[in-house]
C-alpha positions as CSV (number, residue, x, y, z in Angstrom):
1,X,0.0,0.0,0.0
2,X,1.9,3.2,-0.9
3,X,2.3,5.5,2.0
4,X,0.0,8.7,0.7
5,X,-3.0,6.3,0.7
6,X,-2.4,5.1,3.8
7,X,-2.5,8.4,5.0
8,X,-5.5,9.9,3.0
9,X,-7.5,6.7,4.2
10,X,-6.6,7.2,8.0
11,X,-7.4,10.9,7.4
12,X,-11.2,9.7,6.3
13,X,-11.3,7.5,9.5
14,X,-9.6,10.6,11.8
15,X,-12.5,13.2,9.8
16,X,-15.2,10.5,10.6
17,X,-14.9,10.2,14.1
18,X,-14.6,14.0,14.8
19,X,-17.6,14.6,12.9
20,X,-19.1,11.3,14.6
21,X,-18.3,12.9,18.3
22,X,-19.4,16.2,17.2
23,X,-23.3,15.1,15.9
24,X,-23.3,13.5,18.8
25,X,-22.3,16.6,21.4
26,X,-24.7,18.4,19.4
27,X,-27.3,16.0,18.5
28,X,-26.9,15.8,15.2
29,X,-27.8,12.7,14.0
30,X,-27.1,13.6,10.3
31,X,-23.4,14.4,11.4
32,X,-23.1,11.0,13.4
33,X,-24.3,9.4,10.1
34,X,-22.0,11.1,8.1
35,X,-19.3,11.1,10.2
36,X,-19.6,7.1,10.3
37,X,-20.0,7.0,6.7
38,X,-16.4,9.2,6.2
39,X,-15.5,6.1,9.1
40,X,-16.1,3.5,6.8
41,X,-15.2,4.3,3.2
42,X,-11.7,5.1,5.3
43,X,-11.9,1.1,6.1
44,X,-13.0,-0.2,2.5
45,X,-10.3,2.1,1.0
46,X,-8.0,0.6,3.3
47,X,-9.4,-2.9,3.2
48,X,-8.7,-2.4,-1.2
49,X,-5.5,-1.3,-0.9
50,X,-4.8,-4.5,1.1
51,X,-6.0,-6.7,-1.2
52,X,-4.3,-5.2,-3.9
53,X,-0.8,-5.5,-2.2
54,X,-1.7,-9.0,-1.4
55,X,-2.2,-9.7,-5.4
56,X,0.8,-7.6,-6.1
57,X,3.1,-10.5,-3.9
């Protein structure tokens, strides 16, 4: 997995979870959804590289 995706996918995990943690200070329940939904394309994009890498062995 090359380093700047690594990066950029952590990033959409780290951006997730802040907006997660905000919706919920402030009750927003459309932030905690998008904020999960930045969480989770974070862990597919991550889960893709993987398998990629794996393939490229």
């Amino acid at each position: 997995m090359a380093t700047g995706d690594k990066i950029d996918n952590k990033a959409d995990e780290l951006k997730g979870k802040a907006k997660e943690t905000v919706g919920k200070v402030q009750d927003d329940k459309d932030l905690q959804a998008e904020g999960k939904a930045d969480q989770t394309k974070g862990s597919i994009k991550q889960a893709g590289e993987k398998i990629k890498d794996a393939f490229k062995s």
